[in-house]
C-alpha positions as CSV (number, residue, x, y, z in Angstrom):
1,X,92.3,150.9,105.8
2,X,94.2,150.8,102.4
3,X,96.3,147.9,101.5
4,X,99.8,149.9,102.1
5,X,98.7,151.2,105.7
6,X,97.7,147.5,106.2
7,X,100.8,146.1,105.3
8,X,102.8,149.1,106.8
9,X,101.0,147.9,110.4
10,X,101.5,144.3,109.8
11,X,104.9,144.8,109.5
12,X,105.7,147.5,112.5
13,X,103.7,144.1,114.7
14,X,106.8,141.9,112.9
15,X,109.4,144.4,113.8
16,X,108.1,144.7,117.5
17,X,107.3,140.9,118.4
18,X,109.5,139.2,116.4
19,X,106.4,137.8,114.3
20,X,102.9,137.9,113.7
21,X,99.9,135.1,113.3
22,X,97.6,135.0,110.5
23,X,94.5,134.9,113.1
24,X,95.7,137.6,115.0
25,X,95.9,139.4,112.7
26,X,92.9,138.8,110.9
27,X,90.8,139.3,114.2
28,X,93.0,142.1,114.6
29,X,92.1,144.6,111.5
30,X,88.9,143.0,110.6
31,X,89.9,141.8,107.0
32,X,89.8,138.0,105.6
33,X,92.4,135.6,106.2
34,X,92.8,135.7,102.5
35,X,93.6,139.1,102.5
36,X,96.3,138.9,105.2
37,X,98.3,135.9,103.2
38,X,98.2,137.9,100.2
39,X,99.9,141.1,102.5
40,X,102.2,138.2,103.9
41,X,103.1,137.2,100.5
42,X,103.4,140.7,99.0
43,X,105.8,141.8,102.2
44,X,107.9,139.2,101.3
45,X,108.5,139.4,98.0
46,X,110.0,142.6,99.6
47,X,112.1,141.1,101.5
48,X,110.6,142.7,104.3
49,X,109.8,139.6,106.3
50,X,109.6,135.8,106.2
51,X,106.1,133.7,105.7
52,X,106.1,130.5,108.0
53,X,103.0,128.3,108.8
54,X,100.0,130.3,110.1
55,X,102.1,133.6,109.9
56,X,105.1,135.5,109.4
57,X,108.3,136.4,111.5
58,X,111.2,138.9,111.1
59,X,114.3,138.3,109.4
60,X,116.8,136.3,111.2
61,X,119.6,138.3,112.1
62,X,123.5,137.9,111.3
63,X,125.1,135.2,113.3
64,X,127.2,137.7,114.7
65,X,124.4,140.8,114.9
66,X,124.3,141.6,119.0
67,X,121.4,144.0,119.5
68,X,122.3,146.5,123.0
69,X,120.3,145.0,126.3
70,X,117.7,148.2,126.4
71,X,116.9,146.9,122.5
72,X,116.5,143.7,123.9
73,X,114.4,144.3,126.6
74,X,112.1,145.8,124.4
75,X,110.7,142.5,123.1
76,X,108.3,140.3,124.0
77,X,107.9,141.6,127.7
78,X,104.6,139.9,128.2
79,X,106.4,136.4,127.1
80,X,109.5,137.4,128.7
81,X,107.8,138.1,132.0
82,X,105.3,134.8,131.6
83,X,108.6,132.9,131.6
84,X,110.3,134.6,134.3
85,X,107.2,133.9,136.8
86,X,108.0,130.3,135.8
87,X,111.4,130.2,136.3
88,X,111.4,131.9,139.6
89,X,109.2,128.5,141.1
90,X,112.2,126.3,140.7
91,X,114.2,128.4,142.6
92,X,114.1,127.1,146.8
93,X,115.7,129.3,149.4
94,X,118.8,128.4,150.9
95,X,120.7,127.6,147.1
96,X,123.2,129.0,145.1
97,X,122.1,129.9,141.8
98,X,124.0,131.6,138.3
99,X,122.3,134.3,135.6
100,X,123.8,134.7,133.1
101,X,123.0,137.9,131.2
102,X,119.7,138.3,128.8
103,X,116.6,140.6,129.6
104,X,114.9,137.0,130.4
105,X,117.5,136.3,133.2
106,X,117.2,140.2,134.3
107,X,113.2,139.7,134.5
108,X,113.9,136.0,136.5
109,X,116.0,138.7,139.0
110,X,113.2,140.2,139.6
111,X,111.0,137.7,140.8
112,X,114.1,136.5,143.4
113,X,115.0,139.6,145.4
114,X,112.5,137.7,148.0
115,X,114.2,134.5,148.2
116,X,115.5,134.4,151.5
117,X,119.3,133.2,151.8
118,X,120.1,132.9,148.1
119,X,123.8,133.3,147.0
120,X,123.8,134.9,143.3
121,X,126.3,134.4,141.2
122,X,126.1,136.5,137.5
123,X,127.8,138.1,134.5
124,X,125.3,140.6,134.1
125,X,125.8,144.0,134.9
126,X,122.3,144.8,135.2
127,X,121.0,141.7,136.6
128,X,123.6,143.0,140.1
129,X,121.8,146.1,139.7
130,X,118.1,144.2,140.6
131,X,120.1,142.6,143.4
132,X,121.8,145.7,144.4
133,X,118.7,148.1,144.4
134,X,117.1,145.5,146.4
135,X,119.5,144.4,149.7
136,X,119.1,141.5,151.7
137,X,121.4,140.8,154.7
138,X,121.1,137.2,154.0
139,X,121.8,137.3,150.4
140,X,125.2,137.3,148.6
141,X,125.9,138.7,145.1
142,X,129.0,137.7,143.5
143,X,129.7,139.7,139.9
144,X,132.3,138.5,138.0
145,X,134.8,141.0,136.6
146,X,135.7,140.8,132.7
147,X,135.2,142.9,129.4
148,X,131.7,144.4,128.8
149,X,130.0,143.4,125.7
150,X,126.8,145.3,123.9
151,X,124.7,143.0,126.0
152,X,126.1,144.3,129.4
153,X,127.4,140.9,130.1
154,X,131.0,140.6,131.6
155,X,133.2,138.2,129.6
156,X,136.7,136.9,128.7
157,X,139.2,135.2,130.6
158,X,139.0,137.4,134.1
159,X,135.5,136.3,134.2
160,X,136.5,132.8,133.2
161,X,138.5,132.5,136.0
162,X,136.1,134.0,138.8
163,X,133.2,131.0,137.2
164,X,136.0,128.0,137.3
165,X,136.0,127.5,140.7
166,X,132.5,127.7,141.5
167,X,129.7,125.7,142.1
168,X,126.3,126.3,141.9
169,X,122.6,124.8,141.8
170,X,120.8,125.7,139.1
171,X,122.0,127.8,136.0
172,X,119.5,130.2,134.7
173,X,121.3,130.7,131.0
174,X,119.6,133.6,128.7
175,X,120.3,132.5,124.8
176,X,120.3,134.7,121.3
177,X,119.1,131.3,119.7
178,X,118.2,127.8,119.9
179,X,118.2,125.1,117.2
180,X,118.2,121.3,116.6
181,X,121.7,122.3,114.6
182,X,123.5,124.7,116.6
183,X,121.8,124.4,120.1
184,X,121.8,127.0,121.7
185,X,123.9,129.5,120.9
186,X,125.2,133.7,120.9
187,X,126.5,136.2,118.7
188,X,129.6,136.5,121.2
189,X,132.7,134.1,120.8
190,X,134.0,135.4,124.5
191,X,130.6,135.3,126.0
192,X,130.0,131.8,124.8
193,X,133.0,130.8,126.4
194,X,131.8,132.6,129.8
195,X,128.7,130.9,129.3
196,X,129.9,127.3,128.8
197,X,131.8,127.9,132.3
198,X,128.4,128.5,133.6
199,X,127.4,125.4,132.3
200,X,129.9,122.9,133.6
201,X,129.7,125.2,137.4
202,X,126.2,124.3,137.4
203,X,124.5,120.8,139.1
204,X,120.8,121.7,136.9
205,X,120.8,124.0,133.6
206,X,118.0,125.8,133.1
207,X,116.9,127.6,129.8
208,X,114.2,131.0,129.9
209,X,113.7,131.1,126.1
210,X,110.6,133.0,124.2
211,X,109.4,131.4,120.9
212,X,111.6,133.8,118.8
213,X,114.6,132.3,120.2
214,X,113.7,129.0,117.9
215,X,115.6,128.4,114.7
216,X,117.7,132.0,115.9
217,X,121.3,130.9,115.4
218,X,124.7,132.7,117.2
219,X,128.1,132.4,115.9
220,X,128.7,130.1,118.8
221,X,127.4,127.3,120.7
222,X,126.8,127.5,124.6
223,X,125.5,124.2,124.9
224,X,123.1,121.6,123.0
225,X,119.8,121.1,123.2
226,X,120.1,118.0,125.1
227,X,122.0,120.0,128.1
228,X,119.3,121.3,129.4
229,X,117.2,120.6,132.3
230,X,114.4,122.6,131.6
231,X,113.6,124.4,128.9
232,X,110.9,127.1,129.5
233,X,109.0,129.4,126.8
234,X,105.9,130.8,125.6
235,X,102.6,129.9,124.1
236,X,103.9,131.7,120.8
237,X,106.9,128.4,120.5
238,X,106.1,126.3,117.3
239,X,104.6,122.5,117.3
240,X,108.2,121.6,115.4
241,X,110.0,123.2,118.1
242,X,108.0,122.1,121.4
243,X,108.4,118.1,119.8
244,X,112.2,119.1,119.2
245,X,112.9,120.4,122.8
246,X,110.4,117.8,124.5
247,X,112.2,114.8,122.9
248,X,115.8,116.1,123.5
249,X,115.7,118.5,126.9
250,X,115.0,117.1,130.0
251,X,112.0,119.0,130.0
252,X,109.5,121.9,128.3
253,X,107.2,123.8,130.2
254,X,105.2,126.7,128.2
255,X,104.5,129.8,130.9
256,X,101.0,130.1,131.0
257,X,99.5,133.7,130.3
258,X,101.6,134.3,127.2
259,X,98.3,133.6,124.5
């Protein structure tokens, strides 16, 4: 394989996963781990992506950039899935629990059409549709109303208004980005103020974040890392970030199965 088709390949695995690892690769195409840090280094120089220890991830996006939920759901299904397995443990029959919207939270939906007498509550378009496509006489779904944004979540102040008076369990809350900085945080101003309703409706908070979610930053700020109950992510999250989030979230678990 020439150098450019090399490179061209390294970067399509960036583009698709958010980021690549210098082993992986290595094992991967068969070539040196010499030869991949130079193909690092020459991509970007580029600008084509950004080198980080042991590999190389994708551009951050603009705080403000809100990719559509079928782009979303693209990425990092194997992690994404990993996660929701996880997440779905926590959840006992017989409790109220929130989703807000995210492919994470839509894959978590998945994994609780079998809970027996669960009441739902969610901003997320398609996360109702799991629900809906899948009936339970002893389940209740409650959708909020409110605007629609690029993420099929429903925000602003009718939506405001349906969370304010609620009460649930446990929040599962999908995030664009976490950070020591920002916390965690969205490219939305009205769903982060939907969001943060979530927060205060809910008695646990729980966070279903891959690794590519670290050191991603929104315009605005859901909650801070401290908040959260649980944080829960992949095998791919960074040493930094798992001491960050085990020293100020209640608690880090890494789904299993996401190598």
């Amino acid at each position: 394989m020439l150098a450019q088709q090399r490179q061209q390949t390294i970067l399509e695995r960036v583009r698709s996963n958010g980021g690549v690892r210098v082993a992986d690769l290595v094992r991967e195409l068969g070539v040196s781990d010499m030869t991949i840090r130079r193909d690092l280094e020459v991509l970007a120089e580029r600008g084509l992506l950004e080198k980080v220890h042991g590999g190389a991830t994708a551009l951050g996006p603009g705080s403000t950039e809100e990719p559509g939920f079928t782009a979303k759901s693209a990425r990092q299904q194997q992690e994404k899935e990993a996660i929701a397995r996880h997440a779905a443990r926590l959840v006992r029959p017989g409790t109220a629990v929130a989703l807000s919207a995210g492919t994470t939270t839509w894959a978590l939906a998945h994994h609780l059409i079998g809970v027996p007498e669960l009441t739902v509550i969610t901003n997320s378009i398609p996360v109702a549709e799991v629900f809906h496509r899948n009936p339970r006489a002893d389940r209740t779904v409650v959708l909020t109303g409110g605007v629609r944004t690029p993420s099929d979540a429903l925000v602003g102040p009718v939506a405001v208004a349906a969370i304010r008076r609620l009460h649930v369990d446990t929040l599962f809350l999908g995030v664009h980005g976490m950070s020591v900085r920002a916390g965690f945080t969205t490219p939305n101003l009205l769903e982060s103020e939907t969001d943060r309703e979530l927060v205060t409706a809910a008695h646990r908070l729980v966070v279903p974040a891959d690794h590519t979610k670290w050191n991603t930053v929104g315009i605005s700020t859901i909650a801070e890392l401290s908040e959260a109950d649980v944080v829960i992510s992949d095998a791919g999250l960074p040493e930094d970030a798992r001491t960050e989030l085990t020293e100020r979230a209640g608690e880090l678990i890494i789904a299993e199965g996401t190598h």
